[in-house]
Backbone as CSV, one residue per row, in Angstrom:
resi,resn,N_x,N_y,N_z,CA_x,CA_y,CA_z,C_x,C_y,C_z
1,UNK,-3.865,39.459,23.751,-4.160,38.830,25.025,-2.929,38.129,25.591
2,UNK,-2.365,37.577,24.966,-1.105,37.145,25.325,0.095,37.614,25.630
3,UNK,0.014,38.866,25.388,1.187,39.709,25.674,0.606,40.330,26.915
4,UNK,-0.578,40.554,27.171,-0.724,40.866,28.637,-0.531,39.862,29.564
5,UNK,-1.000,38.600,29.360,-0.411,37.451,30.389,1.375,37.535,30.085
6,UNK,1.971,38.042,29.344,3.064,37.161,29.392,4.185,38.663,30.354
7,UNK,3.452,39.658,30.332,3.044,41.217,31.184,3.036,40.581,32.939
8,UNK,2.224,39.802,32.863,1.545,39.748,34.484,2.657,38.675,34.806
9,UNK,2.898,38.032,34.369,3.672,37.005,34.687,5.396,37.531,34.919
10,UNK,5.618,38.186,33.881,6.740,38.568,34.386,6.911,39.948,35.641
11,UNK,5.580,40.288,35.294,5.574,40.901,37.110,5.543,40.225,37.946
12,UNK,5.072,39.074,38.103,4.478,38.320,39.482,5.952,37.579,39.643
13,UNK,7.194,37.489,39.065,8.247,37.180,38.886,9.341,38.111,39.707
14,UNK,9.348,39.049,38.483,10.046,40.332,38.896,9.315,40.920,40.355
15,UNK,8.359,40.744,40.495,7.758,41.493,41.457,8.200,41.103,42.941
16,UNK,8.276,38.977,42.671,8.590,38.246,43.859,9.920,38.463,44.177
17,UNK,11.023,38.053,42.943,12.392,38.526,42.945,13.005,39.174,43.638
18,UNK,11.935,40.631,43.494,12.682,41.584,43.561,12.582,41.855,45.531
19,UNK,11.095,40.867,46.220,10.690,40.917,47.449,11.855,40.610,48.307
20,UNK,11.731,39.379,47.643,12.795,38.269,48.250,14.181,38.892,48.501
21,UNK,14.974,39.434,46.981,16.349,39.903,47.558,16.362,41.070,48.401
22,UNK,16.067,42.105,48.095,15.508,42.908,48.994,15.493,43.094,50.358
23,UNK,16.569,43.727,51.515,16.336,43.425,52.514,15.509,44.267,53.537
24,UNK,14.916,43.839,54.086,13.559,44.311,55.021,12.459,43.366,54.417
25,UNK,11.400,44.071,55.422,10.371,43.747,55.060,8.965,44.120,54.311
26,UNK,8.502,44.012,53.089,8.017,44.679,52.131,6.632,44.206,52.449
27,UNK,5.269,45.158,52.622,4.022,44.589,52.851,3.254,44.714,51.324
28,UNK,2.078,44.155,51.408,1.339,43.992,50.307,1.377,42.669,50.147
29,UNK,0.452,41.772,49.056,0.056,41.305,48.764,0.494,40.565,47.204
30,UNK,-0.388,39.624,46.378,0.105,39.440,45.414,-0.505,40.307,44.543
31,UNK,-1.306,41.267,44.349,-1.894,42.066,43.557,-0.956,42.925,43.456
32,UNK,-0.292,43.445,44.678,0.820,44.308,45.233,2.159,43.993,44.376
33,UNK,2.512,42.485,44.538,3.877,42.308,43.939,3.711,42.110,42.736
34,UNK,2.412,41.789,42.218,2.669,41.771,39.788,2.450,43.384,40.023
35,UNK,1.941,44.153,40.353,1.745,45.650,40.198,3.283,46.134,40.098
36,UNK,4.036,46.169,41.582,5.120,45.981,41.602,6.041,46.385,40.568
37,UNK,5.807,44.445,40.495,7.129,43.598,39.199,6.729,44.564,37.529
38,UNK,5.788,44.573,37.668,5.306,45.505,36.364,5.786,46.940,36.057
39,UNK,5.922,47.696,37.472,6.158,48.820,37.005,7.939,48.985,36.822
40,UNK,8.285,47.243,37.530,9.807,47.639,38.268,10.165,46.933,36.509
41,UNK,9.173,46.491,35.762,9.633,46.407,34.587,10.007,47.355,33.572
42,UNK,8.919,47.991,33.842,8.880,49.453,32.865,10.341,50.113,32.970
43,UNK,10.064,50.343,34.460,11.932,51.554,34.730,12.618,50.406,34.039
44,UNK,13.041,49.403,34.774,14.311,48.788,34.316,14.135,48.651,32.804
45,UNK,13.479,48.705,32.420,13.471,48.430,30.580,14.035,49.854,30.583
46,UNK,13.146,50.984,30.775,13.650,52.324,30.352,15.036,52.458,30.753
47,UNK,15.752,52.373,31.646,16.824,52.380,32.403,18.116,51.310,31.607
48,UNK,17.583,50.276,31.047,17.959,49.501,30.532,18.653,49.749,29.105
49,UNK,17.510,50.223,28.686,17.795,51.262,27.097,18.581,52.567,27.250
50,UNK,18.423,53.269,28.035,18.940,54.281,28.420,20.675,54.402,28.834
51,UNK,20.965,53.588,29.586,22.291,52.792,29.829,23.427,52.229,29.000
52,UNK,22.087,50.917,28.698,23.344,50.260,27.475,22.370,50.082,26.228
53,UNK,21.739,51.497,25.582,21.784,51.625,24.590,20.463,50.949,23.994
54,UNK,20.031,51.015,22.486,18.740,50.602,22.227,19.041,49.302,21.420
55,UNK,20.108,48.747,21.261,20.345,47.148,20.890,20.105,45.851,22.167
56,UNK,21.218,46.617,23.207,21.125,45.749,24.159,19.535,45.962,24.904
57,UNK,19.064,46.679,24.760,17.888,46.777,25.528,16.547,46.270,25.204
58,UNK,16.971,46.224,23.600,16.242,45.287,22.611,16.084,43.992,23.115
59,UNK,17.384,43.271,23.669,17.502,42.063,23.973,17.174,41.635,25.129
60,UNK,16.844,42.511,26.025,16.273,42.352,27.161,14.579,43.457,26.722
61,UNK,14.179,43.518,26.066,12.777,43.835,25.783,11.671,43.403,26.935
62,UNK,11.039,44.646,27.520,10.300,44.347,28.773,8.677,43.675,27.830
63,UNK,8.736,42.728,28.500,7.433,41.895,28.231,7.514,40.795,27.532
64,UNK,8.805,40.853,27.308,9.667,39.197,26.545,10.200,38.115,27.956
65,UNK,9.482,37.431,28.265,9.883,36.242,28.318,11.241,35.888,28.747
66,UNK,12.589,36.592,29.425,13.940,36.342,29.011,14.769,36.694,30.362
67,UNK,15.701,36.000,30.085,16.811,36.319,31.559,17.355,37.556,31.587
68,UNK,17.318,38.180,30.160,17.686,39.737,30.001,16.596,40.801,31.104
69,UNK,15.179,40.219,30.285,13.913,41.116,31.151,14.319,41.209,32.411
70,UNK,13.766,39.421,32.921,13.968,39.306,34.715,14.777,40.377,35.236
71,UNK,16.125,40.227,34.720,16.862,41.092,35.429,17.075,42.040,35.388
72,UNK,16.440,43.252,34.133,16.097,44.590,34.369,14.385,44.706,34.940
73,UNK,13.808,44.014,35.045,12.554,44.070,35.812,13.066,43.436,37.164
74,UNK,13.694,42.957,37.449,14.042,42.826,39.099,14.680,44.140,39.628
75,UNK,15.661,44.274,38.522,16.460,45.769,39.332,15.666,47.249,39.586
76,UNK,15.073,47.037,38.140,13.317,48.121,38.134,12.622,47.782,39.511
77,UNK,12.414,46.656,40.061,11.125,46.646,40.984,12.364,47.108,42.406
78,UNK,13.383,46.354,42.520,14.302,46.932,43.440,14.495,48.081,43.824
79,UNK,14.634,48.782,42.548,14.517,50.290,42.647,13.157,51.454,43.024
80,UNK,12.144,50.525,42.673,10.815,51.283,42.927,10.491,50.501,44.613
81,UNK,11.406,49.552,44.529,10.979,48.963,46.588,12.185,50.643,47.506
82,UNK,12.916,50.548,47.124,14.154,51.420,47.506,13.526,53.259,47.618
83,UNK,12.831,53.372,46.566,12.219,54.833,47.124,11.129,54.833,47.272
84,UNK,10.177,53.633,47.304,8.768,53.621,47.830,9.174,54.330,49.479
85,UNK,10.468,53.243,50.282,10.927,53.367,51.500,11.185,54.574,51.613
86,UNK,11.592,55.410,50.725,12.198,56.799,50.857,11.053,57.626,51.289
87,UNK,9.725,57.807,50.309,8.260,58.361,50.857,8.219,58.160,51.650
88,UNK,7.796,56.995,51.952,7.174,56.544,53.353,7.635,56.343,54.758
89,UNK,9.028,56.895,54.691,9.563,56.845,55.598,9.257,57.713,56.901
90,UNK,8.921,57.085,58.008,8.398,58.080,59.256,9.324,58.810,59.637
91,UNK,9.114,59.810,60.207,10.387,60.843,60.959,10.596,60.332,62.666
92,UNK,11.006,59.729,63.087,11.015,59.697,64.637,11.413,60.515,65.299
């Protein structure tokens, strides 16, 4: 149970983070931004490991609590704000 709160929380984090730097304007909600921050955790963990390897990625472990996470779950949710825009983009 606690590892799922400690899950939601660092989405609702990563999720806001990632709103805020982000430039434009991003719609949804807060259900929207832990969903978000959650998935922008997953990539950036995977991305994370993948990059610099399965020590350092250890240390930033998605669902830990840590300045390592935040900031591959911010760059994760950054990245899933960045081609959400790409879909959805209208043709004028």
């Amino acid at each position: 149970m606690g590892n799922i709160i400690a899950w939601v929380v660092l989405g609702l984090i990563a999720g806001a983070l990632a709103k805020a730097f982000y430039p434009g304007h991003q719609g949804g909600g807060i259900i929207a931004t832990i969903v978000l921050g959650i998935l922008g955790a997953l990539v950036g963990g995977y991305l994370g490991q993948v990059l610099l390897g399965s020590g350092a990625a250890a240390a930033a472990s998605v669902g830990a609590l840590s300045i390592g996470s935040i900031i591959f779950s911010v760059l994760g949710a950054m990245l899933l704000i960045f081609l959400w825009g790409l879909f959805t983009r209208r043709a004028v």
